[in-house]
Structures are given as structure tokens and as C-alpha cells.
C-alpha positions in Angstrom: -26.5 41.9 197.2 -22.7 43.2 197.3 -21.1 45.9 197.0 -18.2 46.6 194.0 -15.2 49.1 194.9 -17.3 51.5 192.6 -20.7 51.4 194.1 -22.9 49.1 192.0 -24.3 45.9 192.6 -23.1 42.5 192.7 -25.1 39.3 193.0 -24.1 36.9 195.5 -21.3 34.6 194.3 -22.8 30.8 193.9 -22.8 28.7 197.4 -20.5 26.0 195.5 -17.7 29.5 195.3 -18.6 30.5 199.3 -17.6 27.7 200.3 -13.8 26.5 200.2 -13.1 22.6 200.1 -10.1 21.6 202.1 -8.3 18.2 201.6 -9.2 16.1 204.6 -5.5 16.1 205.7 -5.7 20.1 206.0 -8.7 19.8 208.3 -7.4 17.3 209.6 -3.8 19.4 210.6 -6.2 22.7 211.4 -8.3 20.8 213.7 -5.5 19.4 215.8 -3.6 23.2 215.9 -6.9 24.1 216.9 -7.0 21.6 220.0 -3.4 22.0 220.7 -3.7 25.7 221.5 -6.2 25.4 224.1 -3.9 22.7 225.7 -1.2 24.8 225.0 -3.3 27.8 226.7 -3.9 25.8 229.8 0.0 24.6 230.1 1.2 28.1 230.1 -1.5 29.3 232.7 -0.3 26.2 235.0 3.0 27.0 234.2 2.8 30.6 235.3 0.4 29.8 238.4 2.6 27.4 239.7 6.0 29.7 239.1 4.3 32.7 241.0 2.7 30.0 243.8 4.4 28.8 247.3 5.9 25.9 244.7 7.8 28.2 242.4 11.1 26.2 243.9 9.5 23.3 242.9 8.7 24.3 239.4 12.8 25.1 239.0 14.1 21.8 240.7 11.8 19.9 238.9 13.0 21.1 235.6 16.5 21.3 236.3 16.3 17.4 237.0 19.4 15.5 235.4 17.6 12.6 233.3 20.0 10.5 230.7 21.4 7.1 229.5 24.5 6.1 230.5 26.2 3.0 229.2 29.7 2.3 230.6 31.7 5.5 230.6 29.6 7.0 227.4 26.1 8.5 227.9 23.9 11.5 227.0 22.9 13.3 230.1 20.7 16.3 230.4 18.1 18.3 232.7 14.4 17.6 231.8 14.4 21.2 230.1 16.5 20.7 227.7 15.6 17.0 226.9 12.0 18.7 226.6 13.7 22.1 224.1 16.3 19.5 222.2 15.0 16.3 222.3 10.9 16.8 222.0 10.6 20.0 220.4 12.7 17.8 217.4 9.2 16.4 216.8 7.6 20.0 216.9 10.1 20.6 214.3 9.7 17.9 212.1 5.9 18.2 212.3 6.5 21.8 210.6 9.3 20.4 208.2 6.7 17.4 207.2 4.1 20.6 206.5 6.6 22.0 204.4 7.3 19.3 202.5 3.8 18.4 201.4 2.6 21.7 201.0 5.7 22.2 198.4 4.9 18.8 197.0 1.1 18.9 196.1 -0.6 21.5 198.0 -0.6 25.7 197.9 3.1 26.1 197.8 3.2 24.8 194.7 1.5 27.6 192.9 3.9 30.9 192.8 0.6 33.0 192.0 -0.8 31.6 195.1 2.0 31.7 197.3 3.6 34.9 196.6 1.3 37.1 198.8 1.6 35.1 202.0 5.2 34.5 201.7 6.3 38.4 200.6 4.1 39.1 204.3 6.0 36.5 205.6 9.1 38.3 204.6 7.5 41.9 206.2 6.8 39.8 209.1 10.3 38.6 209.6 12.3 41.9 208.5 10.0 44.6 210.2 9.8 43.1 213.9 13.3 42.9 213.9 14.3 46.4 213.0 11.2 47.4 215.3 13.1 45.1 218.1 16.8 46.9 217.1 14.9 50.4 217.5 14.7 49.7 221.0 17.8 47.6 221.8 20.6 48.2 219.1 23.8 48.8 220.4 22.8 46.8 223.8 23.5 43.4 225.1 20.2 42.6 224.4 20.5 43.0 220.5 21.1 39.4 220.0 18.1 38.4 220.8 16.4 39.8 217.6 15.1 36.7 216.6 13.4 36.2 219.2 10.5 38.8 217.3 10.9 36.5 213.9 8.0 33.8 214.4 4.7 33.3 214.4 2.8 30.7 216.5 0.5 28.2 214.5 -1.1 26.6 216.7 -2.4 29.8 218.8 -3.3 31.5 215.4 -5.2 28.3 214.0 -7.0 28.1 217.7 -8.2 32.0 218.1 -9.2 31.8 214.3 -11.3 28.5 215.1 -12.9 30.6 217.7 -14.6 32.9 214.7 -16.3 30.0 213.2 -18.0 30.9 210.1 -17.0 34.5 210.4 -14.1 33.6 209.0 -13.0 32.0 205.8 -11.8 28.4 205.1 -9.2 30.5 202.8 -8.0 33.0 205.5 -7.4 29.9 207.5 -4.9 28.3 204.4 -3.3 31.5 203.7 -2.1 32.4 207.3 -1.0 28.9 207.2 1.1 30.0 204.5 2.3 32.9 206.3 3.5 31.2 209.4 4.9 27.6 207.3 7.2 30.5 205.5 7.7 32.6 208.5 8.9 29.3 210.3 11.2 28.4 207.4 13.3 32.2 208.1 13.0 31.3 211.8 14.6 28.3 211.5 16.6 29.1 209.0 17.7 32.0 211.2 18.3 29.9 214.4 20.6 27.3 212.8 22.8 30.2 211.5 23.0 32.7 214.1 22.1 30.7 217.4 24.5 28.2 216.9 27.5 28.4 219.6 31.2 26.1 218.9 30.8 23.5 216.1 32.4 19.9 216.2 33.3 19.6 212.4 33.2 16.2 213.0 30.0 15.7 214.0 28.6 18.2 211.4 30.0 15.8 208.7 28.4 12.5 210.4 25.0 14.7 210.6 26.0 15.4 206.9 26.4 11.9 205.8 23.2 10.9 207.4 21.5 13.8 206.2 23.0 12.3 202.5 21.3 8.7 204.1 17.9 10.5 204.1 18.3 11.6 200.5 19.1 8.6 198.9 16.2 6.9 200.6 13.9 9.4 199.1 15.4 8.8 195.8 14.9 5.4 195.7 11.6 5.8 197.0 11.5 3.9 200.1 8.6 3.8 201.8 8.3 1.9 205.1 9.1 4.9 208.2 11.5 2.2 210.3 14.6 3.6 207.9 13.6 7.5 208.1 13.4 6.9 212.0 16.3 5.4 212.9 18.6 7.6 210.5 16.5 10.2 211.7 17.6 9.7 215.4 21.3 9.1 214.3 21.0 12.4 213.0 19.3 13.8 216.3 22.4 12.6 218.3 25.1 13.8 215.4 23.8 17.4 215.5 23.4 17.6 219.3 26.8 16.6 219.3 28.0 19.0 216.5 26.6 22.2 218.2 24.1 23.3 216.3 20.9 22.9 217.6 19.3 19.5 218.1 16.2 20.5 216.5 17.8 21.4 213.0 17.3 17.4 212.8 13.8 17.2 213.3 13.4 20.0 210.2 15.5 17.7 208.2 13.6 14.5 208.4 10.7 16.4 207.7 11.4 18.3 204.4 13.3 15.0 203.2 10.4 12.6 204.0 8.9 11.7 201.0 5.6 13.1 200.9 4.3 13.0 197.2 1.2 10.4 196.1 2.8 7.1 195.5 2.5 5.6 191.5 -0.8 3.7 190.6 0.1 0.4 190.8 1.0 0.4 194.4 -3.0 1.3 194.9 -3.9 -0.9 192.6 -1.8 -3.7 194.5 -4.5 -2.4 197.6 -7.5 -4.3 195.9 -5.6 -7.4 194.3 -4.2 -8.0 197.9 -7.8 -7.2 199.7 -9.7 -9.5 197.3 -7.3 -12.2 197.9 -8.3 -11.7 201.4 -11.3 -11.2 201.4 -11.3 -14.4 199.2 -9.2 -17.0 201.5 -8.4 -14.8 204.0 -5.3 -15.8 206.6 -2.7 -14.3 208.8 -0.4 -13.7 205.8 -2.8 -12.3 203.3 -4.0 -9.9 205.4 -0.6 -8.9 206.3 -0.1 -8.5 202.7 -3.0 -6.3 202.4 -1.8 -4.1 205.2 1.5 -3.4 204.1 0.3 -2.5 200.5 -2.4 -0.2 202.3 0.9 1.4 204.0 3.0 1.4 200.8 -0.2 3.5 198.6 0.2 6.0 201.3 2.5 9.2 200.9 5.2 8.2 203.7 5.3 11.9 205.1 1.2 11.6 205.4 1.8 8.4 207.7 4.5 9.7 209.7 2.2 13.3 210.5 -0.6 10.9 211.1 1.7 9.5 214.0 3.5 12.5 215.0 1.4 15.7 214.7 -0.9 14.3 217.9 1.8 14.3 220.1 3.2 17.2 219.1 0.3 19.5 219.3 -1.6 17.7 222.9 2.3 16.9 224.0 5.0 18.3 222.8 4.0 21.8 222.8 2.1 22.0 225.4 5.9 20.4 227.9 7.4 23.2 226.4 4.9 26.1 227.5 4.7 23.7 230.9 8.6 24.1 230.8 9.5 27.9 229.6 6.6 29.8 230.6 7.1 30.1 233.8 8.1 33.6 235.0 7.8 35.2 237.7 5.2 38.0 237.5 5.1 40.0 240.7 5.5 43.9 240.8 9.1 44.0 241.0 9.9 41.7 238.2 7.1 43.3 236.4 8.2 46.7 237.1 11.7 46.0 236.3 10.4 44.3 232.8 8.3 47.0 231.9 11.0 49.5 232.3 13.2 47.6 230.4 13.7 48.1 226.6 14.4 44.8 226.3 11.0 43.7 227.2 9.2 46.7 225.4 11.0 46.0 222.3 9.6 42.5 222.3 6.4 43.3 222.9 6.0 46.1 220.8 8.2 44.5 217.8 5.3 41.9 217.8 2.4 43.8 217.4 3.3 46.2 215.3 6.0 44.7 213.5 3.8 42.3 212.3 1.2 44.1 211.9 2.8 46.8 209.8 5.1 44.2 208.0 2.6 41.4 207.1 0.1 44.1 206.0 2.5 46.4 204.1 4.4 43.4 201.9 1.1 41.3 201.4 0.0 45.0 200.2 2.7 45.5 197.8 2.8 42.1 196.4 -0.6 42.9 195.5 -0.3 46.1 194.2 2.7 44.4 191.7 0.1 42.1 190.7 2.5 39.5 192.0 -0.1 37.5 193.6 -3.9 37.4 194.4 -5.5 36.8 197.9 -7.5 33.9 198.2 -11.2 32.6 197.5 -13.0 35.0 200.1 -10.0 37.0 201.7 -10.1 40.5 201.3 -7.5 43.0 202.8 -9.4 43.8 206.0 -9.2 39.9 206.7 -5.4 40.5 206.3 -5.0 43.6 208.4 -6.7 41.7 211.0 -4.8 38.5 211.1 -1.4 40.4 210.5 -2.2 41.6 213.8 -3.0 37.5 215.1 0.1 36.9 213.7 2.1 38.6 216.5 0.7 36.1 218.5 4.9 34.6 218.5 5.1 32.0 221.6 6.1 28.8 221.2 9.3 29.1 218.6 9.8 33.0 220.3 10.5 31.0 223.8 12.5 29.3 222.1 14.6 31.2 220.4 14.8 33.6 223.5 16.8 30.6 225.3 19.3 30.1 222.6 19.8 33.8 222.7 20.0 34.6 226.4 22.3 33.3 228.6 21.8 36.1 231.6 18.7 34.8 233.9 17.5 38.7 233.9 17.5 39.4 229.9 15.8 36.0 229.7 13.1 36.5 231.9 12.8 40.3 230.2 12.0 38.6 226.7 9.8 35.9 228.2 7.5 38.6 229.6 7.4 40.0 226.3 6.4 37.7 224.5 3.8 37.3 226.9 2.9 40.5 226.5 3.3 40.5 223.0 1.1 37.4 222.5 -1.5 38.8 224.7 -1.9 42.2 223.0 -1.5 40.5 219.2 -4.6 37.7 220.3 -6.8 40.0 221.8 -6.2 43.2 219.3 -6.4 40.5 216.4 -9.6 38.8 217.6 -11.5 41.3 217.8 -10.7 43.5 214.8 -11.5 39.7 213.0 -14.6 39.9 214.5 -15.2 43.5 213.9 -14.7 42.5 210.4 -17.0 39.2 210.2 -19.5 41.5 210.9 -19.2 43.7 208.0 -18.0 41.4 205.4 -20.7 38.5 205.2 -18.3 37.0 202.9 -17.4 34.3 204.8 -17.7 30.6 204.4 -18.4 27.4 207.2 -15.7 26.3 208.7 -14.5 22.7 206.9 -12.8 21.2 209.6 -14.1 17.5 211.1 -16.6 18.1 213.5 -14.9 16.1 216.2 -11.0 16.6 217.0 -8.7 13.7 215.8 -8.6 11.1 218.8 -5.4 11.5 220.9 -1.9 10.8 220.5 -2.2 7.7 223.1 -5.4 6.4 220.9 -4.4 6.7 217.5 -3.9 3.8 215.2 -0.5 2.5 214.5 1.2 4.3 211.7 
């Protein structure tokens, strides 16, 4: 039996209400964050190892490796960090775009009554770590660096909440999701305005027209990938070249791939091309039947299919391999720790999340502008508002957009660190303090295997 707010008794809701169905492509995106951030986890730890080992001048040279094309006199040229922080992390980036897009298209997004909650905590999670963070540095040299408090991390959220099991509910899963897809959009949003150094004007109206390109494709409903990719790396090149950061192209493609379920007929075209080859069979009827397989498939779906892998067991876990090695003896540390640069990160974090998420996604509901979830209740929030300062990979990178000074940088790096640290062990175990009081909580509904690797998977 249950408990009501005033006392009496409640039955237990049906098993069919406990237990939250996810569509198989949100398991199957929850099960690969979950992957990725144990990857992620042991790319950071290598990374920090080998940056406070014997090597650590190995770890620099290696990363400040020059690595390019060069045709003729004309070529794009760069060290392996930045090929890794512009050039890959554009897949990271279009990974969260393509999440975006189909959540706004036919999943939770959709519903304002369902959305409002997460994304007014989103908002609290954005605005109150940055005012925590200006607390400590406003009126320094290190004030620019504000946004480097904005984000959460998905990938390490979805991983420590995978760690709880059936402690914690399917829904809380979905609507942190929803937290960090909106908390990405205003740290994106807030990188490609206010991290963005000298802009070519030329460029920026190429990257315009071809942003246009990507429109009109989606308008007429194209659906093979070949013309999103290569307008898609046009793009890449046009906005590297404009001065805004690279990555602003990978966000693009993804919020402008279509991603909505493709008309009838083109499923029903599945069957009339499979029976013809099932009937006759041949090279070309089973060609046929493939590409009408592709075409009753949402393109955005195929292109995540093909992407997400390599950006979670890849692409993220370069970039921790890339940026997280600091150096952590006790003068650096001492130095960091008496900074207020790397107090304000840390602390902006933790509490700023925690107080922001918690406060909004509190007054949201107090407006009746929104209901949590299925099984949620408010302790779940409170506990993953405090998860949520977990802000690594997007707060790395925002940190070297925002610091040019070798010092300041390696002061926000260790906290974030620290940040991340405190957030995933404070937020873990108030989760589990929780799960343990509120037997509301249903099995987890992700695969019971993770998807096969980037390297393995089927051709898009």
C-alpha cells in the first residue's frame, strides 16, 4: 500500500502503469549514452594518468601534431586537437541536433504539458550556474568563461542513472533527457553567439546558402543521406572558414534532417518490392527491396543509426582523451583551488544546478504549467538536478573557446573536474537514498545487450 500527501491509503497503481514503455529507438539512444560514459570514464582516467605520468610531454606533442590536406597551394591544416574539437565533435553535435529534431517531431517535445517542466529546469539550470559562476569571478578576466557552467553532460548522466537499475524510473530517465536536449540547445545556442571570435561575411553567406540547400531538401522530402552529407560537409568547411565555430554545422544537419515517419505508401512499396523478391528473386529486385526498406525509414533515424555509435564509443570518448588532461600535482592543485576561477566552476555546478533545476521545475509545477512524469516525484528531481552538474564534455569545450591563457584554462578544467565529481557522487547517492524510500520505481526498458559497435554496425 501507498501513502497519499494526506495520510490515507492508496492501492498500488496496476503493473501495466509501473511500468513505462519506451520506443525502441529511445532504448536504443539510452543504452549507447549508457556505454559511452563508461568509455568516456576510462578516456579521461587515461588521459589524466598519462598527463601527470613520465609521458606528460608526450601527451602535448602528440596532440599538438599538424595533420591536414593539402592540394597545390590550398589546404586545411590543423593540430590533432582541434581536428578532434572542430572536425569530430561536429558529429557529437549533430548526434544532439538529430535528438532534437525527432524529439520535436514525434516524441516528448511535442507535448507543451509534457515539456514545460524539464525545459523551465533547463532554463534554472542555465541562468543560476551562471550568476553562481559571476558571484565568484565578475569583474575578472575570467568572467568570460561563464558558459563554461551552462551544460549538462548526457552521456555521464544516462550512465550513473543506468547504474540505479530499477531504482529508478524509465520516466526519470526521458525527462532528464529533456532537461539536458534543452539545456544543450541554450549551450549551443550560447556558444555560436558569444564564443564566436572575427567573422568572414563571406563565408557566413556560403554556410547560409547551404544551410538554405539543407532546407529545400527537407521540403521536398528527400530521403537518401548521400545529399544531407555532402552539403553537410560543404557546410562544415564554410563555417570553419567563417569563424564561427565548426561545430555550429553539425547542429544544423541535425535539426534540418528530416526525421518525421515517411507517408504509407512508401511502406507499403516495402512488401510489393519484397514479394516480388521473394517471388523471382535477382540482384535487381532485391536492390529494389532495399532501397524501399531505406526510403520507409525516417532519414534522421538512419543517419543516428550510423552516427550515434561513433560518437558515443569515439567521438566523445577523443575528446576526454584530448582535453582532459591536466596536470594534477599539489602546486597546480593548490594554485587551482585557491583560485576563484576554479571554485566558481565547481561550485556553480553543483549548486547552480542543483538550486536552479530544482527551483524552476518547482515553480513550473506550482503554476500548474506542467506535470512530472509517470513515476517521477520531486525527490527524484532534487536528486538528479544534483546529476545534472555532472557538465564535462560540452563544459571542456566551451572552456577552450573561452580561454586563451594556458593558466585560466587549466583552472576551469579542474573545475569541472571537480564539479563533475562532486555532482556524480552527491547525485548518486541521494538517487539511491531515494530508491530506497520510494518503491515507485519501474525496470529499466533498455535492450539487454548494448548496440554492437560503431565498426560492426550495418550499413546505413
Amino acid at each position: 500500500m501507498l501513502r497519499r500527501p494526506d495520510g490515507t491509503r492508496q492501492a498500488h497503481p496496476p503493473l501495466r502503469e509501473k511500468v513505462s514503455t519506451l520506443a525502441p529507438a529511445m532504448r536504443t539512444f539510452l543504452a549507447t549514452e549508457a556505454g559511452s560514459a563508461v568509455v568516456l570514464l576510462a578516456a579521461t582516467v587515461a588521459a589524466l594518468v598519462w598527463a601527470n605520468s613520465p609521458w606528460r610531454d608526450a601527451y602535448t606533442a602528440l596532440w599538438h601534431t599538424s595533420a591536414g590536406v593539402v592540394v597545390g597551394d590550398g589546404g586545411l591544416v590543423m593540430d590533432l586537437q582541434h581536428w578532434v574539437n572542430d572536425f569530430a565533435m561536429a558529429v557529437f553535435f549533430a548526434v544532439v541536433g538529430l535528438e532534437i529534431n525527432r524529439e520535436a517531431t514525434r516524441g516528448d517535445l511535442r507535448d507543451p504539458r509534457a515539456v514545460a517542466v524539464p525545459a523551465l529546469g533547463a532554463l534554472g539550470g542555465l541562468v543560476v550556474p551562471v550568476l553562481v559562476y559571476l558571484a565568484f569571478n565578475g569583474g575578472t578576466d575570467a568572467a568570460h568563461g561563464w558558459g563554461v557552467v551552462m551544460s549538462t553532460d548526457t552521456a555521464f548522466l544516462v550512465g550513473v542513472l543506468a547504474l540505479f537499475g530499477p531504482r529508478c524510473p524509465d520516466r526519470l530517465r526521458l525527462f532528464l533527457l529533456t532537461l539536458a536536449i534543452v539545456d544543450d540547445i541554450g549551450a549551443i545556442l550560447a556558444m555560436a553567439v558569444f564564443y564566436t571570435d572575427d567573422v568572414d561575411v563571406v563565408a557566413l553567406l556560403v554556410a547560409g546558402a547551404l544551410t538554405a540547400a539543407l532546407v529545400v531538401l527537407r521540403v521536398r522530402g528527400v530521403w537518401r543521406l548521400a545529399p544531407y552529407v555532402a552539403v553537410g560537409l560543404a557546410l562544415w568547411v564554410a563555417v570553419l572558414a567563417s569563424g564561427v565555430h565548426a561545430t555550429i554545422a553539425g547542429v544544423l544537419v541535425g535539426l534540418l534532417v528530416p526525421t518525421a515517419v515517411p507517408h504509407e505508401k512508401r511502406r507499403r512499396a516495402v512488401a510489393v518490392h519484397a514479394r516480388r523478391f521473394l517471388t523471382a528473386g535477382g540482384a535487381d529486385r532485391e536492390h529494389a527491396a532495399e532501397v524501399a526498406g531505406r526510403a520507409a525509414v525516417p532519414t534522421g533515424d538512419r543517419l543516428q543509426r550510423v552516427l550515434h555509435p561513433w560518437s558515443a564509443y569515439v567521438v566523445v570518448p577523443l575528446f576526454g582523451l584530448a582535453n582532459a588532461g591536466v596536470r594534477l600535482d599539489p602546486a597546480t592543485l593548490a594554485d587551482a583551488f585557491g583560485s576563484r576561477l576554479t571554485v566558481g566552476v565547481a561550485v556553480a555546478l553543483v549548486v547552480g544546478n542543483a538550486v536552479g533545476i530544482t527551483g524552476a521545475a518547482t515553480l513550473a509545477l506550482r503554476l500548474r504549467l506542467g506535470d512530472l512524469p509517470g513515476l517521477v516525484r520531486w525527490g527524484h528531481v532534487l536528486g538528479g538536478a544534483v546529476l545534472a552538474g555532472i557538465g564535462f564534455t560540452i563544459s571542456l569545450f566551451i572552456a577552450q573557446l573561452a580561454f586563451d591563457d594556458p593558466v585560466q584554462l587549466e583552472r576551469a578544467k579542474i573545475g569541472v573536474l571537480t564539479g563533475s565529481l562532486v555532482a556524480a557522487v552527491a547525485g548518486s547517492l541521494l538517487l539511491r537514498w531515494l530508491g530506497e524510500r520510494l518503491p515507485l520505481c519501474s525496470p529499466p526498458r533498455l535492450p539487454p545487450t548494448l548496440p554492437p559497435l560503431p565498426w560492426r554496425s550495418p550499413a546505413a
